[in-house]
C-alpha positions as CSV (number, residue, x, y, z in Angstrom):
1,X,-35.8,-47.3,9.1
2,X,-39.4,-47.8,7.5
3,X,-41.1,-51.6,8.9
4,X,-39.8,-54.2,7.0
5,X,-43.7,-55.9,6.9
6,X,-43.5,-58.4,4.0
7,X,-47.1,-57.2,2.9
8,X,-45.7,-53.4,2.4
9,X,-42.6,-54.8,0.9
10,X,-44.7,-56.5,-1.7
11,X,-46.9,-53.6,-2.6
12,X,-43.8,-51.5,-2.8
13,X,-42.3,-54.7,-5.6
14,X,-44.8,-53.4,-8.7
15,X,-42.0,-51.4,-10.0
16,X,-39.1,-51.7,-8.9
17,X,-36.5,-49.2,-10.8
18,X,-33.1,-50.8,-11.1
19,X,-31.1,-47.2,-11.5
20,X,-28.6,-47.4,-14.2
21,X,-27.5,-43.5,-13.9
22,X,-25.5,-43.4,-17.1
23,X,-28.9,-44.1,-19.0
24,X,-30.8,-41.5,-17.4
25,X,-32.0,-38.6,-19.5
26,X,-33.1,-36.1,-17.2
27,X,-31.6,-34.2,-14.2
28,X,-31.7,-36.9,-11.4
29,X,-33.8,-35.5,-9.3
30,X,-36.4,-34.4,-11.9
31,X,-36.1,-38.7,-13.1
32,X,-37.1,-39.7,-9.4
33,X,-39.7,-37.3,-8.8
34,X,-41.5,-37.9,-11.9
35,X,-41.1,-41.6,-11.1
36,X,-42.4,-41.7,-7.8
37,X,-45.2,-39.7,-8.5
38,X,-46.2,-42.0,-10.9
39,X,-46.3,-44.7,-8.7
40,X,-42.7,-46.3,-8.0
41,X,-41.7,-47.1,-4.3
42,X,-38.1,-49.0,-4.8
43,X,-35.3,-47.7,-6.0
44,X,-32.2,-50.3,-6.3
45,X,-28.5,-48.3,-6.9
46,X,-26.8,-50.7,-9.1
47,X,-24.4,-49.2,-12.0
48,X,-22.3,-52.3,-12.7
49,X,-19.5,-50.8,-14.5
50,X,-18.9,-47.6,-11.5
51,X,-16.2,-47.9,-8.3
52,X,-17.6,-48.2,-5.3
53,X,-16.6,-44.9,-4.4
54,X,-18.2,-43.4,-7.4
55,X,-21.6,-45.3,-6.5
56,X,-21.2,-43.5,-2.7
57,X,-21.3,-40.4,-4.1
58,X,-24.3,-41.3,-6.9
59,X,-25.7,-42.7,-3.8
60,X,-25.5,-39.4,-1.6
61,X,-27.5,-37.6,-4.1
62,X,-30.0,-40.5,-4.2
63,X,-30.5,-40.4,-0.8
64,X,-30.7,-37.0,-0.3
65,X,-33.8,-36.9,-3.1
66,X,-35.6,-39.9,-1.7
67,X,-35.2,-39.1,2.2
68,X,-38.7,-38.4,3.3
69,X,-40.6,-40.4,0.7
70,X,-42.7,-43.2,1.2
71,X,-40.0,-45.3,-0.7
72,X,-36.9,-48.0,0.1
73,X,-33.7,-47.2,-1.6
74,X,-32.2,-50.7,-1.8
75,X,-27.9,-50.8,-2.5
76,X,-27.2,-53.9,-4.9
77,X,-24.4,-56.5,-4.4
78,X,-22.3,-54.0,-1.8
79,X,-23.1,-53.9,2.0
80,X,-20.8,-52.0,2.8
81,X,-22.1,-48.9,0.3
82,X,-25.4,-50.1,1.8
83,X,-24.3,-49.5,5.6
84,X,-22.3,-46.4,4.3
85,X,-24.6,-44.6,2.9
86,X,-28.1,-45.6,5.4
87,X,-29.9,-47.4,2.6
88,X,-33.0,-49.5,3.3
89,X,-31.5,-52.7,2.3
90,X,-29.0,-54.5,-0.4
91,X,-30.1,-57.1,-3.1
92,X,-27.5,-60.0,-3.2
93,X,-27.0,-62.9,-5.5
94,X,-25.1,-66.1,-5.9
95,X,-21.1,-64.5,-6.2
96,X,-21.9,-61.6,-3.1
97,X,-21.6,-62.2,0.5
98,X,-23.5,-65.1,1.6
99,X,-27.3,-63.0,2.6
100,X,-28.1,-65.2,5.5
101,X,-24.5,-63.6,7.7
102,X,-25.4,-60.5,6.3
103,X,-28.8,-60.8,7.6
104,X,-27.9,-62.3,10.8
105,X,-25.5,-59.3,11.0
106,X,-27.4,-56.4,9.8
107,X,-31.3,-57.6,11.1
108,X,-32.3,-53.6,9.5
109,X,-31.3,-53.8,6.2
110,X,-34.1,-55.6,3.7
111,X,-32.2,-58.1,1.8
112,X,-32.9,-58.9,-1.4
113,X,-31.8,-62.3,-3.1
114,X,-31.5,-63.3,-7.0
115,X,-33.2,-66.7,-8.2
116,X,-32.6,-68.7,-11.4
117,X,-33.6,-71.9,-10.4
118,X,-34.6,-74.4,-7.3
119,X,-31.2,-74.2,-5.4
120,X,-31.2,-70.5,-5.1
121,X,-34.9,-70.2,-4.4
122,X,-34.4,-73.1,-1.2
123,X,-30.9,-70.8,-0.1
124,X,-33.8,-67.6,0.0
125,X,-36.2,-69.9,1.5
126,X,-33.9,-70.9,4.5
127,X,-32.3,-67.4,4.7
128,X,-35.8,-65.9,5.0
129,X,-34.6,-62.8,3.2
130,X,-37.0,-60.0,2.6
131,X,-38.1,-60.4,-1.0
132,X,-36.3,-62.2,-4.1
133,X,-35.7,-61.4,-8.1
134,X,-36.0,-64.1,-10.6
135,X,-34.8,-63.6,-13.9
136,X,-33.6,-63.3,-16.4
137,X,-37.5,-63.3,-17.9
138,X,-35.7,-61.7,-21.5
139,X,-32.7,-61.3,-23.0
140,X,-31.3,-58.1,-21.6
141,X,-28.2,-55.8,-22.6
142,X,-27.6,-53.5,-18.8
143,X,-26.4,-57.2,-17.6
144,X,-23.8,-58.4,-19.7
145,X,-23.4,-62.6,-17.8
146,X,-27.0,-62.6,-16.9
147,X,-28.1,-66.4,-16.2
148,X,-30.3,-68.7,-18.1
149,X,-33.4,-66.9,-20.0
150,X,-36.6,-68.2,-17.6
151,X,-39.8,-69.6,-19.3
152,X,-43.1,-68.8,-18.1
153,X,-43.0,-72.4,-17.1
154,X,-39.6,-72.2,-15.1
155,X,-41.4,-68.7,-12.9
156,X,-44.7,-70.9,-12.1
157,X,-42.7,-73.8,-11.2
158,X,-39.9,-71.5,-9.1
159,X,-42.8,-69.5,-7.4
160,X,-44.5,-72.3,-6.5
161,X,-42.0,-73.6,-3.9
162,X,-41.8,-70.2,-2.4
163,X,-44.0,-67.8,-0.2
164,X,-41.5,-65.0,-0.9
165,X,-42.6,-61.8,-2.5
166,X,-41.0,-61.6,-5.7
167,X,-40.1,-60.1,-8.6
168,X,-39.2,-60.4,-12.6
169,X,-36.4,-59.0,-14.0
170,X,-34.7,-58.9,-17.0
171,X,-35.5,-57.1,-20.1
172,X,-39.0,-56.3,-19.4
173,X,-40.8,-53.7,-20.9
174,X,-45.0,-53.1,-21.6
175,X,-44.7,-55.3,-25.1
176,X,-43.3,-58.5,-23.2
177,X,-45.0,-58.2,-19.9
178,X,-48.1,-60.2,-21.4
179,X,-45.6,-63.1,-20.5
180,X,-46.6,-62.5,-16.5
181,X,-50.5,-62.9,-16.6
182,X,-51.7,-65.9,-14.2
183,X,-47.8,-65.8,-12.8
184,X,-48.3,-65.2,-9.2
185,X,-45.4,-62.2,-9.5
186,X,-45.5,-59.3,-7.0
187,X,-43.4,-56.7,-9.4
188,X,-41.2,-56.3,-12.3
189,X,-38.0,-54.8,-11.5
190,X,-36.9,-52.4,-14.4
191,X,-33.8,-50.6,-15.7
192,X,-33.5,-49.4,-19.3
193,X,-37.3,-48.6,-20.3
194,X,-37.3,-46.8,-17.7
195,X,-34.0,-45.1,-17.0
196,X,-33.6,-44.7,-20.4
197,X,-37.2,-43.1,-21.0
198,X,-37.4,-39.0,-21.6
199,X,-40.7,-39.7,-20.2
200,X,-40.3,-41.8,-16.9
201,X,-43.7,-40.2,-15.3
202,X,-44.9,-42.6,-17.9
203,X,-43.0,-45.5,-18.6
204,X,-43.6,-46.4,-14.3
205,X,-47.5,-46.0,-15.0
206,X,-46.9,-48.2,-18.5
207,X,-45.3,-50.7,-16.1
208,X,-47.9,-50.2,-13.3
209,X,-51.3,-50.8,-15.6
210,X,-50.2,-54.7,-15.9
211,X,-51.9,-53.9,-12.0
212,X,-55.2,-52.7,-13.8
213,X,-55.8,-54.9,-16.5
């Protein structure tokens, strides 16, 4: 288990691939080598629509491709597929187990938390989980009952009340992440650009120069 510093965590935010495996193009391990040497260093397993016991084995192979990299594999909504399969953490929101047992349970796992507005951001806040989404910043197909669409307006006003590192989700790509200048954001966490991309080694770095501008 890599430290859980808040500081690494953060750096480790700026893209933040949410793995939707039926989108990806390329041989798996070929999508995750090209996308960590571009830059990515979080990986989340989510694949809404897959059993759990499909996920464990999608999982295995993950795991086996990422072990020894200077990444965190994070599981989402499941703990148990989590603990199953050795992950570096789970991402939880509103409808999953409440994080602050599971974190009082499991003090390994980096827990990840979703935010749409102030109650969820306090919850975080009082859980002291590891690092939170807030989203939806777009309209966005690979999450059919997404929550309310967030203004640049609603992120300043939802960051400001937190210390948290955090990230955007929700349809982002490189022609709407203009939205995100002076937003104090530590990442964007990405699925279909970039899982759906025949040229992931590039889409992370299209993703990662909002870093360098």
């Amino acid at each position: 288990m890599r430290s859980k510093d808040r500081s690494k965590i953060a750096d480790y935010l700026k893209c933040y691939i949410i793995l939707e495996t039926d989108l990806i193009k390329l041989p798996l391990e070929e999508f995750l080598n090209q996308c960590i040497e571009a830059g990515a260093k979080m990986f989340q397993l989510r694949n809404k629509h897959k059993t759990a016991r499909e996920n464990f084995h999608i999982g295995e192979s993950i795991k086996k491709i990422l072990d020894g990299k200077d990444v965190f594999f994070i599981i989402n909504d499941r703990v148990d597929l989590a603990l199953c399969l050795d992950a570096d953490g789970v991402h939880l929101g509103e409808k999953d187990l409440p994080a602050d047992i599971v974190k009082r349970k499991y003090k390994d796992l980096i827990i990840g938390y979703s935010c749409n507005n102030l109650s969820d951001i306090n919850y975080a806040n009082q859980t002291n989980v590891d690092y939170i989404g807030i989203g939806p910043a777009f309209p966005t197909k690979t999450k059919e009952d997404h929550r309310t669409v967030l203004s640049k307006e609603d992120y300043n006003k939802l960051l400001s009340h937190t210390n948290l590192p955090a990230v955007a989700i929700g349809g982002i790509t490189p022609k709407n992440i203009s939205k995100f200048h002076d937003i104090p954001i530590s990442g964007f966490a990405v699925s279909s650009y970039i899982c759906a991309s025949e040229n992931p080694f590039e889409a992370v770095k299209n993703i990662l120069s909002f870093f360098h501008e």
